[in-house]
C-alpha positions in Angstrom: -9.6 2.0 2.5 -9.0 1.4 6.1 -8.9 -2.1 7.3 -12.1 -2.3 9.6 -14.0 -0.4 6.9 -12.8 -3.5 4.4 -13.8 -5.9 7.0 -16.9 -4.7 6.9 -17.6 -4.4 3.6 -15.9 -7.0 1.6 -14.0 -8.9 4.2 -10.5 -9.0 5.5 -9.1 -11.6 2.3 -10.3 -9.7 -0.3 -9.7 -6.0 1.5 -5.8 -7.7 1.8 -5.5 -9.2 -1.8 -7.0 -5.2 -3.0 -3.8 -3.9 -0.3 -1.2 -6.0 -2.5 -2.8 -5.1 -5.9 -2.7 -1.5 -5.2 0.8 -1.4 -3.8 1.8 -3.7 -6.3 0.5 -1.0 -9.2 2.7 1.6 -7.3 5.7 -0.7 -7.9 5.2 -0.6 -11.3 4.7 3.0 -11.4 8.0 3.4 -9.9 9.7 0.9 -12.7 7.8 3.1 -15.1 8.9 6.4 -13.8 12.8 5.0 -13.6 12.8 4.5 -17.0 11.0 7.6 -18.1 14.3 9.2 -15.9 16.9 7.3 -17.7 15.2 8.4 -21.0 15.3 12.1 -19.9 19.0 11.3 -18.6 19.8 11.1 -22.4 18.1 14.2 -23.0 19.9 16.5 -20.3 23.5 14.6 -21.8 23.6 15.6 -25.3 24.5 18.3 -26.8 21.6 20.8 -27.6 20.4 24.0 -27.3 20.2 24.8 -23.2 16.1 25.4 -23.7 16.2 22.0 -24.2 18.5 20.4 -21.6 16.7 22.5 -19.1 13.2 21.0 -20.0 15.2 17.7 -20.2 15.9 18.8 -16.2 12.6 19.6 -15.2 11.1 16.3 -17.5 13.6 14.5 -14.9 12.9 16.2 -11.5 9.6 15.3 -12.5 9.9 11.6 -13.1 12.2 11.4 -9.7 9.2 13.1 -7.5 6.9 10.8 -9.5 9.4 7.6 -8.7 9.4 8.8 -4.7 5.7 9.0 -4.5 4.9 6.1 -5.8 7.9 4.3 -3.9 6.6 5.7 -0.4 2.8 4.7 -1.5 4.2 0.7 -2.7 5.7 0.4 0.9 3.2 1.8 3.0 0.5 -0.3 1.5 2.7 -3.5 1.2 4.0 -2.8 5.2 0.2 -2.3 6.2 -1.1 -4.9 4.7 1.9 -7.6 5.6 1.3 -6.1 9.4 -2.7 -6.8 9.2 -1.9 -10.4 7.9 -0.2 -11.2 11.0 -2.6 -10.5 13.1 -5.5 -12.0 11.0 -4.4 -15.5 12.4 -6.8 -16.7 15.3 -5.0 -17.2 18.3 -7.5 -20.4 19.8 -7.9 -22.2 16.5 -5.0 -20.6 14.0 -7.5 -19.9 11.2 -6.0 -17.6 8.6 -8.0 -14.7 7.5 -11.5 -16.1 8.7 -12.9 -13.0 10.6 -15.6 -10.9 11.3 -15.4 -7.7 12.9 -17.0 -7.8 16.6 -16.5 -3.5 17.2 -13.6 -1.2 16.7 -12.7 2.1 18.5 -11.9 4.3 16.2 -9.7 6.6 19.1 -7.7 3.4 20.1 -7.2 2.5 16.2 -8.0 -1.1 17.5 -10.9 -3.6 16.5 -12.0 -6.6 18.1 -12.9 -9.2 15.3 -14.3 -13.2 15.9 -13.0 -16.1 13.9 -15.8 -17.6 11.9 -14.4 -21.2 12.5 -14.2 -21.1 16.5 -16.2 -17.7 17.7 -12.8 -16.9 19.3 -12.6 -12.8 19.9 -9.5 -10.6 19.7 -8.4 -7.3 18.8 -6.2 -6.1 15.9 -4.7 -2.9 15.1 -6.1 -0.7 12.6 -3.5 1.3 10.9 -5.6 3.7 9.3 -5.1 5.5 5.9 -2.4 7.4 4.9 
């Protein structure tokens, strides 16, 4: 979900704390997926007949592209959502996460949002979807 669309609907601390969540499941995807390799690295090692250490190989090459997906997907969310948390700090009265969005331009990729404690406007960036 891109971040003005999360503004919009469910506001900027919930759309962050969903941003962490999700990039935190990837993490454990990853974990899982190391494992699932280290398994299958005991597979390709022993001794057996090569039918089987080849589907041991593939069982692996598929638990590494699995691990790299979900690696790139955990820091792209965590980055984006550790970038939008810096700007969600008013710059008048320093309120954290207190916004509304005022417009965006979707061309610019950059919103203009007001701080519910002071009416203060500025403009974030909005780093879109993957």
């Amino acid at each position: 979900m891109r971040l003005v669309d999360g503004i919009r609907t469910v506001g900027f601390r919930k759309w962050y704390q969903g941003e962490l969540t999700r990039s935190h499941l990837s993490l454990v995807m990853l974990l899982l997926s190391g494992i699932g390799a280290l398994f299958t690295l005991e597979l390709v090692g022993r001794q057996a007949p090569m039918s089987d250490r080849i589907g041991g190989f593939v069982l692996l090459l598929t638990c590494a592209a699995i691990g790299a997906v979900a690696l790139h997907r955990y820091l792209f969310l965590l980055m984006r959502a550790e970038q939008a948390a810096r700007e969600a700090v008013c710059p008048e009265c320093a309120a954290y996460g207190r916004l509304d969005l005022a417009g965006d331009d979707p061309e610019q990729q950059r919103m203009d949002v007001r701080c519910r404690s002071c009416r203060h406007v500025w403009s974030m960036s909005d780093p879109g979807d993957e």
